[in-house]
C-alpha positions in Angstrom: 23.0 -7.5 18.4 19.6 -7.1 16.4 21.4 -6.2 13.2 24.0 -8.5 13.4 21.9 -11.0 13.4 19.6 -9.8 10.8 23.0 -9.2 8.6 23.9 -13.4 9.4 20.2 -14.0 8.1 20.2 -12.2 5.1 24.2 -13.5 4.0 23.2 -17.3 4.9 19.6 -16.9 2.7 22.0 -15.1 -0.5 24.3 -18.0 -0.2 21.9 -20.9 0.2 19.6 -19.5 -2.8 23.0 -18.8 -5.2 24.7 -22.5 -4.4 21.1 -23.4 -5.6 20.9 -21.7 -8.3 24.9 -23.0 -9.7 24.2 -26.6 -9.0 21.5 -26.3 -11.2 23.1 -24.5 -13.7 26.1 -27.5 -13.6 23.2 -30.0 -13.8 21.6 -28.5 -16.6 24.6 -28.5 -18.6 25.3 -32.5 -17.7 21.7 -33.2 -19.1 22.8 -31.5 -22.4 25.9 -33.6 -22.0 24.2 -36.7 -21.1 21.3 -36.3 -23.6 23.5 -37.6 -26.3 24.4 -41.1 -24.3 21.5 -42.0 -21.9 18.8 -41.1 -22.3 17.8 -42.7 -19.1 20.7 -40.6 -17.2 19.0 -37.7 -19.0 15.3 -38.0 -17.5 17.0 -38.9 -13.6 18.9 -35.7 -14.5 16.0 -33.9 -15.3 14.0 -35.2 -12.1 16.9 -34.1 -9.8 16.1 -30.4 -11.5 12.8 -30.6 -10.9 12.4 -32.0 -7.4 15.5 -29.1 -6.2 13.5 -26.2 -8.0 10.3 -26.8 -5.6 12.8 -27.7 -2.6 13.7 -24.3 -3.2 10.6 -22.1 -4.0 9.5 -24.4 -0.5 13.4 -22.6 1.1 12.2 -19.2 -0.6 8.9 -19.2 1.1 10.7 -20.4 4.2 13.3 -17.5 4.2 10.6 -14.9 3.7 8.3 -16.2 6.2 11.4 -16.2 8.7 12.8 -12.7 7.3 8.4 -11.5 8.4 8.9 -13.3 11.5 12.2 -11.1 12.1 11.2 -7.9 11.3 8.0 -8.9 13.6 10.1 -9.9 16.7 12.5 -6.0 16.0 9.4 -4.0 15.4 8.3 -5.2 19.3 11.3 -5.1 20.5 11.6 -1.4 19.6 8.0 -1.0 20.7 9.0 -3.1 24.6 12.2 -0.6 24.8 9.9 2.7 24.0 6.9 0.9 26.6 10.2 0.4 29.2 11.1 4.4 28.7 8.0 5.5 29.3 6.6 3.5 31.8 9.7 4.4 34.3 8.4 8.4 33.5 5.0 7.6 34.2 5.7 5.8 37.4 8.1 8.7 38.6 6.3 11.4 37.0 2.9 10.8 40.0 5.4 9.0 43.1 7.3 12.7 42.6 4.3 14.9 42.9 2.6 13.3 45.6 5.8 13.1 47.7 6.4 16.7 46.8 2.8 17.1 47.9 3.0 15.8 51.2 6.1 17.2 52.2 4.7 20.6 52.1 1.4 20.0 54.0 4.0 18.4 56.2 6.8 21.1 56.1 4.5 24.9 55.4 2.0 25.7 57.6 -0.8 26.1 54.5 -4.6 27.3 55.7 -7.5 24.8 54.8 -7.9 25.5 51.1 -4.1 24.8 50.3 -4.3 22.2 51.8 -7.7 20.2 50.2 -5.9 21.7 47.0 -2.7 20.1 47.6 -4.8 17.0 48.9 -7.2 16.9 45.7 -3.6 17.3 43.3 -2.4 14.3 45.0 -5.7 11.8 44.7 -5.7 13.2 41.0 -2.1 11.8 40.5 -2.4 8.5 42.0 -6.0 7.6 39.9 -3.6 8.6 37.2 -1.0 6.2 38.7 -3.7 3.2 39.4 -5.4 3.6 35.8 -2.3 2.7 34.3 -1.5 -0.3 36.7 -4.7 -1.5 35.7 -4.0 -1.1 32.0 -1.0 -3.3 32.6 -2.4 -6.0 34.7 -5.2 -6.4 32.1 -2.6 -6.1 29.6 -1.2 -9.2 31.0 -4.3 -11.2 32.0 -5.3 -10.7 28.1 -1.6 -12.5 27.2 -2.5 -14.9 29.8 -6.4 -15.4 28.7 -7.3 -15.2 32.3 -10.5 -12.5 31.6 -13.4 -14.5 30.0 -16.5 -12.2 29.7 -19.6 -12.6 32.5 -22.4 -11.1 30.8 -25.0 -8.8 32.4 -28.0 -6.6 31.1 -27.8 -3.1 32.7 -28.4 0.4 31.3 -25.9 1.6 28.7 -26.7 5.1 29.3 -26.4 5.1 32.7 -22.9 3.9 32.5 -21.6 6.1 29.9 -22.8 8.7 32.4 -20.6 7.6 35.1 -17.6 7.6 33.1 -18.4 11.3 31.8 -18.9 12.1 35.6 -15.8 10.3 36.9 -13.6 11.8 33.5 -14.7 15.4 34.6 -14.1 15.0 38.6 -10.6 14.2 37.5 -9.7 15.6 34.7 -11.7 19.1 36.3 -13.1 19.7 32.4 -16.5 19.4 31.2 -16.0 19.2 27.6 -17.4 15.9 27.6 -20.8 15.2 25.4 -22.9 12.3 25.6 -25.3 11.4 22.5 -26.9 8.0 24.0 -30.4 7.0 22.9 -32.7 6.9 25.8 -33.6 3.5 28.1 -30.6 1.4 26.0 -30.2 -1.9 27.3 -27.6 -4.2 26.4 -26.4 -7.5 27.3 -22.6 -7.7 27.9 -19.5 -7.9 29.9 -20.0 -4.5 32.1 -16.1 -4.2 33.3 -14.9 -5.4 29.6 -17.4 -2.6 28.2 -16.7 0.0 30.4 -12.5 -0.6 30.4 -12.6 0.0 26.5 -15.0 3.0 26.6 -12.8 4.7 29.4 -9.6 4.0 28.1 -10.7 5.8 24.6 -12.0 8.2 26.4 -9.0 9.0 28.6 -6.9 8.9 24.9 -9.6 11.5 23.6 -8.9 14.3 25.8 -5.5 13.8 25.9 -4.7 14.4 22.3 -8.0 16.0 21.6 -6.7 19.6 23.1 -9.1 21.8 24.9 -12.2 20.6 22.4 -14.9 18.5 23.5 -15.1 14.9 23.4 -18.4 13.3 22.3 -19.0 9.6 23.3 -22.2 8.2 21.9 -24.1 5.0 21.7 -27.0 4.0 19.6 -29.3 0.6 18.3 -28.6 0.0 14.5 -31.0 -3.3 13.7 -29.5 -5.9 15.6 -26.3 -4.1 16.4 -25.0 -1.9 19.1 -23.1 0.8 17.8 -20.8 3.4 20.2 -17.7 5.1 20.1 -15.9 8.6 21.3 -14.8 10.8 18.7 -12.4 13.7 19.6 -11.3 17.3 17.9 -7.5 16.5 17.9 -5.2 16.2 14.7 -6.8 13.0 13.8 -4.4 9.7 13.0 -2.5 9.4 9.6 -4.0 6.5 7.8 -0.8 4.7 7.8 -0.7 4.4 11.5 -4.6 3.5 11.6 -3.5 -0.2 11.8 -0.5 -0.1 13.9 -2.3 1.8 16.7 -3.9 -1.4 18.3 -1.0 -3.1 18.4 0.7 -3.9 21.8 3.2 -1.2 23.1 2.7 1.0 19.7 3.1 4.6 20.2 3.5 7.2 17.3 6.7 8.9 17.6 9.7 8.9 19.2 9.6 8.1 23.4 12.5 10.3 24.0 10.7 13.2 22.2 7.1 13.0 23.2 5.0 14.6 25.0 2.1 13.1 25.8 1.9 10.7 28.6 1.3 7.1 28.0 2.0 3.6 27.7 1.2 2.1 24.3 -1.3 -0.4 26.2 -4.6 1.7 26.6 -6.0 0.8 22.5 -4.1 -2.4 22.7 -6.3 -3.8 25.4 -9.3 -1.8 24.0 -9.1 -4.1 21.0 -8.6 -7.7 22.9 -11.7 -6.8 24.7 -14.2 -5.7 21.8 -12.7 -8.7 20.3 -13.5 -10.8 23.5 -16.8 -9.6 23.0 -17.0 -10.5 19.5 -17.5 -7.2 18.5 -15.3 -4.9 16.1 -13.5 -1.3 16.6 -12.6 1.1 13.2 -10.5 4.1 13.6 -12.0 6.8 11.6 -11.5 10.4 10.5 -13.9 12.6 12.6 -15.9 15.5 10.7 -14.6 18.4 10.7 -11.4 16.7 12.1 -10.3 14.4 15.0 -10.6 10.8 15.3 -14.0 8.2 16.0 -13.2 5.3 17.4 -16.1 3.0 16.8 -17.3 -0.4 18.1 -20.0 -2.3 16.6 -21.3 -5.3 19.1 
């Protein structure tokens, strides 16, 4: 349905701008005409040519503003039909394990360590499962502008710490490195802040492999400065853009592996920009990505 009504577009805009073009051709050659018996005829003539050639530059501007508009409106739809696929796994994916956990504490007669490992597998599964129903609730509160920041002065440091400790209880890593300067206070939205810090984190040790992750935060004159890097493959520069957009996902859904749901740096961006702050994706040294913010 897409295409075919891309194809309609495109036909309708070719016709309209060719009819265009051969009246004006059959009007230019009645002012030649006419130019030897009114000369009054001749200048109407000639006003008539002028007044349709900006009518349509104004239709050419109009097509290719709607043609943008078009390709916009496909490009999310692809991106909402690859955010649909993969939030159905990711919803499965945990409901499966835990049920799969409970039925055999329920079923085997396990000893205690089984069954606190069992028990520990199923809590990780459903933080996993409640992280990303938070990313889409605040996904939806951003469309909805319901979130306005409430800003608090607390201890920067103190917070990245509990977001390392909280990462590393889950995720049962510690690959985790904060570089923090020392007694950092800063005066901000603490949930806003600490959403877009965790959600880069979570994206940095799942596409940075087994190598640590390095989250740091630092006073540059009047300027916060923080970010985590990662030791992954690092983002193509092409796709540097595209990645905070909402539902975007390099690569196919039906071929990926990662888990995910194209929301995490989506709502990482509304909120630095909430906080009228700014976020770059850079190339980490020697490789990897660094996902700065300045506020």
């Amino acid at each position: 349905m897409k295409g075919r009504t891309a194809i309609i577009f495109y036909i309708l805009s070719v016709y309209v701008v060719v009819q265009f073009i051969w009246w004006g051709y059959h009007l230019i050659e009645l002012t030649n005409e006419l130019n030897k018996e009114s000369e009054l005829i001749a200048k109407r003539v000639t006003m008539i040519i002028g007044e349709g050639a900006v009518f349509l530059l104004l239709l050419l501007v109009g097509i290719w503003q709607i043609r943008r508009s078009i390709r916009k409106e496909l490009a999310l739809s692809d991106r909402q039909k690859n955010f649909l696929l993969s939030v159905t796994h990711e919803l499965k994916t945990p409901l499966a394990a835990n049920k799969l956990y409970l039925q055999t504490i329920e079923k085997r007669d396990l000893n205690e360590e089984q069954r606190n490992e069992l028990l520990a597998k199923a809590i990780e599964e459903n933080v996993r499962l409640e992280r990303m129903i938070d990313n889409i609730l605040n996904a939806s509160r951003l469309e909805n502008n319901v979130l306005t920041p409430d800003k608090e002065e607390f201890d920067l440091e103190q917070m990245i710490s509990g977001i390392k400790n909280r990462f590393e209880a889950v995720w049962k890593s510690s690959r985790i490195e904060v570089h923090c300067e020392k007694g950092l206070q800063i005066t901000t939205d603490r949930f806003m802040l600490e959403t877009i810090i965790s959600n880069l984190v979570e994206n940095a040790l799942k596409y940075g492999g087994d190598k640590p992750v390095e989250i740091y935060a630092r006073r540059e004159n009047n300027r916060y400065v923080l970010g985590v890097k990662d030791q992954g493959k690092g983002i193509d520069k092409q796709f540097k853009a595209d990645v905070f957009k909402k539902f975007y996902r390099i690569g196919n859904e039906e071929t990926r592996t990662q888990k995910g749901t194209g929301l995490g740096l989506y709502i990482v961006n509304q909120l630095v920009r909430m906080l009228n702050g700014n976020i770059q994706c850079r190339d980490n040294e020697p490789m990897g990505s660094d996902f700065q913010i300045t506020l």
